[in-house]
C-alpha positions in Angstrom: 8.0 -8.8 33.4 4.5 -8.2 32.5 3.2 -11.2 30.9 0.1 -9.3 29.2 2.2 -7.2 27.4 4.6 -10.4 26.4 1.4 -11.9 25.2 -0.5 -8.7 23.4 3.2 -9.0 21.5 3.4 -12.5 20.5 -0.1 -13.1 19.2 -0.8 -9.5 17.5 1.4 -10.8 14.3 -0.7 -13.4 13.5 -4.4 -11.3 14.6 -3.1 -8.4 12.3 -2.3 -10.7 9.4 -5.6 -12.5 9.5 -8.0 -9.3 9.6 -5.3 -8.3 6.7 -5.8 -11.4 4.7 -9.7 -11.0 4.8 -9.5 -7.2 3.6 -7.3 -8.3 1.0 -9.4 -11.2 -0.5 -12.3 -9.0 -0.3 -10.6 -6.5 -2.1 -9.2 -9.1 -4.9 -13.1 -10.6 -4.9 -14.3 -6.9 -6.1 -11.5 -6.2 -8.3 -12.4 -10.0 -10.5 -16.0 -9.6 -10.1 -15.5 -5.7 -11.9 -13.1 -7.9 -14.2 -16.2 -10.2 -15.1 -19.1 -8.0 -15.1 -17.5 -5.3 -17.3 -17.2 -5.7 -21.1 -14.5 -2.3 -21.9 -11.7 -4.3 -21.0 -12.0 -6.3 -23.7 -12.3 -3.6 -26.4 -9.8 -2.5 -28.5 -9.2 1.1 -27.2 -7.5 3.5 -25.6 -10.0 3.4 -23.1 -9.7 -0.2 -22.9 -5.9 0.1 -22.6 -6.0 2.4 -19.9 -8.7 0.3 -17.9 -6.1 -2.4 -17.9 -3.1 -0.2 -17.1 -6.0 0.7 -13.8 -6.2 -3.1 -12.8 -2.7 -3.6 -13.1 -1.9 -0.9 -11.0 -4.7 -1.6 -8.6 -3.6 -5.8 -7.9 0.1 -4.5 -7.2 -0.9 -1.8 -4.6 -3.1 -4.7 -2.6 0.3 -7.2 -3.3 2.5 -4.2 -2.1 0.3 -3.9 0.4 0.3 -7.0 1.7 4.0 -7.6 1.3 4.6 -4.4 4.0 2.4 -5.7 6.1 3.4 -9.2 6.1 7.4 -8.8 6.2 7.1 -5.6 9.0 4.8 -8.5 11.4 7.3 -11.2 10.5 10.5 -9.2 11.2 9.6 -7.2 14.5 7.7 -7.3 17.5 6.3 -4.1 19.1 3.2 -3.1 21.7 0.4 -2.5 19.4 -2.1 0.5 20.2 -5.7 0.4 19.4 -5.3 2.2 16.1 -2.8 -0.5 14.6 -6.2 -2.9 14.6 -7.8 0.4 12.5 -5.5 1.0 10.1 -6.3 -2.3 8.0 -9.7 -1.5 8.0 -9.2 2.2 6.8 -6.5 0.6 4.0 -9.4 -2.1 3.1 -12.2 1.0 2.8 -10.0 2.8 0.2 -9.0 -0.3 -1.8 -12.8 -1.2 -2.1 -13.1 2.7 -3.1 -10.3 2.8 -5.5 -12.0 -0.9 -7.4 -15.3 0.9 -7.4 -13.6 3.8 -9.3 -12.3 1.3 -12.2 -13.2 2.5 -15.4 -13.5 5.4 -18.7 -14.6 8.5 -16.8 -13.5 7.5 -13.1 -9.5 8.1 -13.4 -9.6 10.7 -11.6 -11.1 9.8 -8.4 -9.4 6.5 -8.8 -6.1 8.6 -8.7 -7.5 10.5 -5.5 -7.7 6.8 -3.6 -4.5 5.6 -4.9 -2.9 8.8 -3.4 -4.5 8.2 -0.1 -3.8 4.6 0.1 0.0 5.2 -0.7 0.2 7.8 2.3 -1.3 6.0 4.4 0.6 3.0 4.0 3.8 5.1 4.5 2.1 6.6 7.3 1.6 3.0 8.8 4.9 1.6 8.1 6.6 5.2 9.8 4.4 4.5 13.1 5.3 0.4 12.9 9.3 1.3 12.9 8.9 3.8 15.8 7.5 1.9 17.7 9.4 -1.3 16.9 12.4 0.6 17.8 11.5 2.0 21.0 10.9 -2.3 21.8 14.4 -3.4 22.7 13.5 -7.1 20.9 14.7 -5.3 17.7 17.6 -3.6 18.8 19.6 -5.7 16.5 18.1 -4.7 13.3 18.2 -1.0 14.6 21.4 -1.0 15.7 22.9 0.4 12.6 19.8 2.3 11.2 19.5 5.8 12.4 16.0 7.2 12.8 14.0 8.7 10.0 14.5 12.5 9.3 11.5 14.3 7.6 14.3 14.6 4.3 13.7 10.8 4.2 9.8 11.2 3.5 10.7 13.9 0.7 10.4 11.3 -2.1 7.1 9.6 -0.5 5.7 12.5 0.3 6.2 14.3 -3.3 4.6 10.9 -5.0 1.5 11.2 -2.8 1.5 14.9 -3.7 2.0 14.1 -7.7 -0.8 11.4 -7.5 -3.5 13.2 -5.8 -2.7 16.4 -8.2 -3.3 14.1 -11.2 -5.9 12.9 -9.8 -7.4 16.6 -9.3 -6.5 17.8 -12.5 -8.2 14.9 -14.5 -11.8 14.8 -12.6 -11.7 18.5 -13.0 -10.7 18.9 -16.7 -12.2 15.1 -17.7 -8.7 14.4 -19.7 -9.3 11.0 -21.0 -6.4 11.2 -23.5 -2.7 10.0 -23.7 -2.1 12.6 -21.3 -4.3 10.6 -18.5 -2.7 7.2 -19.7 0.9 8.3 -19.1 0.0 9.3 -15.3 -1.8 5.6 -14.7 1.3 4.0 -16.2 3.7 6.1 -14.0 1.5 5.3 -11.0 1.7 1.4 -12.0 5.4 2.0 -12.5 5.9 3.7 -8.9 3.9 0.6 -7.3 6.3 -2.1 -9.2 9.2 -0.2 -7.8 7.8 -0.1 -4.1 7.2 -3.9 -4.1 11.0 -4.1 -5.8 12.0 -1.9 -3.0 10.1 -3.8 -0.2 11.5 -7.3 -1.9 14.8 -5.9 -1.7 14.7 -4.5 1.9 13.5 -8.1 3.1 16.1 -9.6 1.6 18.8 -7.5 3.5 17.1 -7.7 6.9 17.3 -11.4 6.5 21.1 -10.8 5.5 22.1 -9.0 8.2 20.1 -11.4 10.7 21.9 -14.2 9.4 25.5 -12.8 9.9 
C-alpha cells in the first residue's frame, strides 16, 4: 500500500473544492460589482435586454461550473496530477475574462470566452473520468459504463464549435441586432440544459449507489 498516494487521494477533494470556491466567489464578486457600477441594464432596450440575457448566461456557467466540479470530487476518488490543481485557475481566468466582456459592443468576445470555458470544462470532466476509472475505488460506478468514444464528444464538441463561430461572426461584423440576441439566448439555454443534465446524472449515480 503506499500511504502517500492513499493520502494525496483522500485530501485532494476537499483542496480542489476550496481553490474552486475562491475562484468562483471572485468571479460572482466581478460579475455584481459590473451589475452595480453599470447603468445599461437598467434601460429599456434591446441592448439592455441582451446585457441581461449575458448575466444570466454568465451566473449559470459559474453554477454549472461548480456543480461539475463539486459532484465529480464528491462521487470519485482518483490520483490527481499537477495539472488538475491548474485547471481551476485557467477556468477562473476565463470566467473573469468573459465578466470583463459584459456589455453593448463586447458580445462577441464574450462569446469567444464562453466557448473556451465550455471546452474546457468538457475537457476537465473527460480527463477526471479517465482517470477515476483506471482507480479501482470506482469500479462500481464504472462497472456498467463503457468508456467514452470520440461519437460521444460529437454534440460537445459541435456547441463549442457553434459558440466560438458566433462569437467570430459578431466581433467581425459588429451585429448587435436580434440576430446577436437569439445566439446569447441559445447559449443561456445550452448552459440551463447542462446544469439539468449534470442534476440529473447526480441523481442517478446516487441511485445506482444506493441499490
Amino acid at each position: 500500500m503506499n500511504i502517500l498516494r492513499d493520502r494525496v487521494k483522500q485530501h485532494f477533494p476537499s483542496v480542489l473544492l476550496t481553490l474552486l470556491s475562491i475562484v468562483q466567489a471572485l468571479a460572482l464578486e466581478l460579475l455584481w460589482s459590473h451589475m452595480q457600477e453599470n447603468k445599461y441594464p437598467l434601460e429599456m432596450s434591446l441592448d439592455s435586454l441582451t446585457v441581461w440575457t449575458q448575466i444570466a448566461a454568465t451566473f449559470l456557467g459559474l453554477v454549472t461550473i461548480w456543480v461539475v466540479y463539486a459532484s465529480n470530487a464528491m462521487r470519485f476518488r482518483w490520483v490527481p496530477k499537477t495539472s488538475d490543481s491548474v485547471y481551476p485557475f485557467f477556468i477562473g481566468l476565463m470566467e473573469f475574462l468573459l465578466v470583463d466582456h459584459l456589455g453593448p459592443g463586447k458580445e462577441g468576445l464574450w462569446l469567444i470566452f464562453m466557448a473556451i470555458i465550455f471546452g474546457a470544462m468538457v475537457w476537465v470532466t473527460h480527463q477526471t473520468f479517465r482517470r477515476a476509472r483506471q482507480d479501482g475505488s470506482n469500479d462500481a460506478f464504472f462497472a456498467d459504463v463503457s468508456p467514452a468514444t470520440m461519437r460521444d464528444h460529437y454534440p460537445h464538441i459541435v456547441c463549442t464549435l457553434g459558440i466560438f463561430v458566433a462569437g467570430v461572426y459578431q466581433h467581425m461584423t459588429a451585429d448587435r441586432g436580434i440576430v446577436i440576441f437569439m445566439l446569447l439566448f441559445g447559449t443561456m439555454f445550452l448552459l440551463a440544459w447542462q446544469l439539468y443534465a449534470s442534476a440529473l446524472f447526480w441523481e442517478s449515480s446516487l441511485a445506482e449507489d444506493s441499490e
